[in-house]
DRENVEXFI-229913 format. One record per residue (C-alpha): residue number from 1; residue in three letters; z, y, x. Coordinates in steps of 0.05 Angstrom, whole numbers, plus 5000, padded with zeros to 4 digits. Layout:
<recs>
    k    r     Z     Y     X
  NUM  ALA     Z     Y     X
...
</recs>
This chain:
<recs>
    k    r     Z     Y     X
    1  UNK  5000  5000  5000
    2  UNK  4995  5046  5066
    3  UNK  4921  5073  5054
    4  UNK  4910  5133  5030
    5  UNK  4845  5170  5006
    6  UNK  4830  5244  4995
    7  UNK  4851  5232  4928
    8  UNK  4916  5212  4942
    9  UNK  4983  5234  4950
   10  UNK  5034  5180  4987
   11  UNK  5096  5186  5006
   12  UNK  5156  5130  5026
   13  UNK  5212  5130  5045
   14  UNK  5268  5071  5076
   15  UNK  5327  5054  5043
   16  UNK  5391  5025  5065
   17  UNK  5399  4985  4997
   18  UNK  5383  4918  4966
   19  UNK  5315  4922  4931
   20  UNK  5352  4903  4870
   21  UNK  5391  4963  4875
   22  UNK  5331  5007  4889
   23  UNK  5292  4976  4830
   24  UNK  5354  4974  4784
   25  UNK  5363  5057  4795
   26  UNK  5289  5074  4767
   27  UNK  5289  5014  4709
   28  UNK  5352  5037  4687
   29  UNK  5341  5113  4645
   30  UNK  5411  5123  4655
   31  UNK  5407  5127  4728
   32  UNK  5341  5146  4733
   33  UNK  5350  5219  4695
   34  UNK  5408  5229  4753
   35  UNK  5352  5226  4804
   36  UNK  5285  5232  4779
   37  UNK  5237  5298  4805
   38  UNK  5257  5354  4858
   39  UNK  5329  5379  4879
   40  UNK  5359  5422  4817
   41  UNK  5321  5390  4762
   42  UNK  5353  5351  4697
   43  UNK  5327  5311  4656
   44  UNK  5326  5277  4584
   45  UNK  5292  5213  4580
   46  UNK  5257  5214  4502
   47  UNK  5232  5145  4502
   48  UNK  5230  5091  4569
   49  UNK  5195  5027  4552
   50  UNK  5182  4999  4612
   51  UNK  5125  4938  4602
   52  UNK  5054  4952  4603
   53  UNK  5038  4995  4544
   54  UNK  5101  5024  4537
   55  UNK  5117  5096  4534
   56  UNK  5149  5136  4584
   57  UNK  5171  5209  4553
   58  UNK  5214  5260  4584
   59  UNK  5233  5326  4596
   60  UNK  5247  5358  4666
   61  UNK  5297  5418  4659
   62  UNK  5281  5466  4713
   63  UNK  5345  5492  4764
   64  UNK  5319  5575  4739
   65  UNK  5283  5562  4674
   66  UNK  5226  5521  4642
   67  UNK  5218  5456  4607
   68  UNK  5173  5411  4636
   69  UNK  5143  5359  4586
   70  UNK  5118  5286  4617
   71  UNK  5083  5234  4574
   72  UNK  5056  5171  4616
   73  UNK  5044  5101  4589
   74  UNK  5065  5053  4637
   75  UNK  5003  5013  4661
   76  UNK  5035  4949  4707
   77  UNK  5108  4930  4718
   78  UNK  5123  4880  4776
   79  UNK  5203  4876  4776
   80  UNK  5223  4890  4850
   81  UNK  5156  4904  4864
   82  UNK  5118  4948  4834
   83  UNK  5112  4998  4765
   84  UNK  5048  5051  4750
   85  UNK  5030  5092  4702
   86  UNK  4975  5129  4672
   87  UNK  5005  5202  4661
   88  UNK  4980  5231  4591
   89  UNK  5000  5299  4606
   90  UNK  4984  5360  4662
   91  UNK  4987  5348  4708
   92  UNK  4938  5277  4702
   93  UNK  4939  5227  4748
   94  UNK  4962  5153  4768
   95  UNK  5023  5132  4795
   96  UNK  5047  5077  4831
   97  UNK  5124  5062  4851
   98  UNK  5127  5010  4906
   99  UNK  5189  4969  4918
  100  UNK  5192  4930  4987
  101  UNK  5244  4888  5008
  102  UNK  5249  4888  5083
  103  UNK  5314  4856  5087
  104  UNK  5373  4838  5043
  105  UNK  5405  4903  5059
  106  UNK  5339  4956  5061
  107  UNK  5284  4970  5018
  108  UNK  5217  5010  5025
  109  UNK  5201  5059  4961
  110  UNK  5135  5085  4958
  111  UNK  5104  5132  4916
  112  UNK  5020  5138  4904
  113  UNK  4998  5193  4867
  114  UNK  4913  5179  4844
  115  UNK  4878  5235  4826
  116  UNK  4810  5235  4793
  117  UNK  4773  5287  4841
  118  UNK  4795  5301  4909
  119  UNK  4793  5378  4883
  120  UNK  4860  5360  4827
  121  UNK  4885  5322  4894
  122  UNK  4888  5386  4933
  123  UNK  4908  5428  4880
  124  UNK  4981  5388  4874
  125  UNK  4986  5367  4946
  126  UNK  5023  5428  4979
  127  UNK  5080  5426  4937
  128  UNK  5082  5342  4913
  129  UNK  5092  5314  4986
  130  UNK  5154  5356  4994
  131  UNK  5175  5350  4926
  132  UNK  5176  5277  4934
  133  UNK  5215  5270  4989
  134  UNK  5264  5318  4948
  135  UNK  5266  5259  4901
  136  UNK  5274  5206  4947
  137  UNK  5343  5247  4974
  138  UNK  5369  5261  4914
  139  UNK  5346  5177  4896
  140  UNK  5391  5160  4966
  141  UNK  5453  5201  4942
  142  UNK  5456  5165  4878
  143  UNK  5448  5093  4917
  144  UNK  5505  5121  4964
  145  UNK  5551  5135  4916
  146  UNK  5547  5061  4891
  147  UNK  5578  5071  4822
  148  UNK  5526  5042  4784
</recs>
């Protein structure tokens, strides 16, 4: 899952966690609004049905204002593996969550953003690579903490 095109947005990011653990925190709504999208944001999780087909609705509270509507429809979910989605609103892409056990106590998470033209690519680029490493940190506190 390493290659990228000029379509593409990838980052990943090593975890010192059981892949269960690192699955369990994005299948589970309850800790995945505690983590999910850049530093400062909250979120309410509308509807998360995660099987192919199923809807995945939200809303991202911004830290200074603005509500941030997501609708996706999740596309393939590979427990421990992997989960994509077809995003529904802007703006539209493909995403792909990876889950890699390396050993019992770390895990690889990867995210692939797919764009449709290298030009929607570009236009999200400057501000998703460091965005997602914002949610990978604020992913490795929650695993840290260990209360779930």
């Amino acid at each position: 899952m390493n290659t990228t095109s000029s379509k593409e947005i990838y980052n990943s990011r090593m975890l010192n966690t059981s892949v269960e653990k690192v699955y369990q925190a994005f299948a589970d709504p309850l800790q995945l609004k505690d983590w999910w999208g850049p530093e400062g944001f909250t979120n309410t999780i509308h509807e998360f049905d995660l099987q192919p087909g199923g809807k995945w609705i939200l809303t991202m509270h911004g830290p200074e204002k603005g509500n941030y509507e997501n609708a996706s429809v999740f596309t393939k979910v590979e427990p421990q593996r992997l989960v994509a989605w077809t995003r529904n609103s802007q703006p539209l892409f493909d995403m792909e969550v990876g889950f890699e056990k390396i050993s019992d106590t770390q895990t690889k998470i990867s995210f692939r953003m797919m764009f449709n033209t290298e030009e929607e690519c570009n236009k999200i680029r400057p501000f998703a690579a460091p965005k997602n490493e914002e949610n990978f940190d604020r992913l490795e506190r929650l695993l840290e903490k260990g209360d779930h």
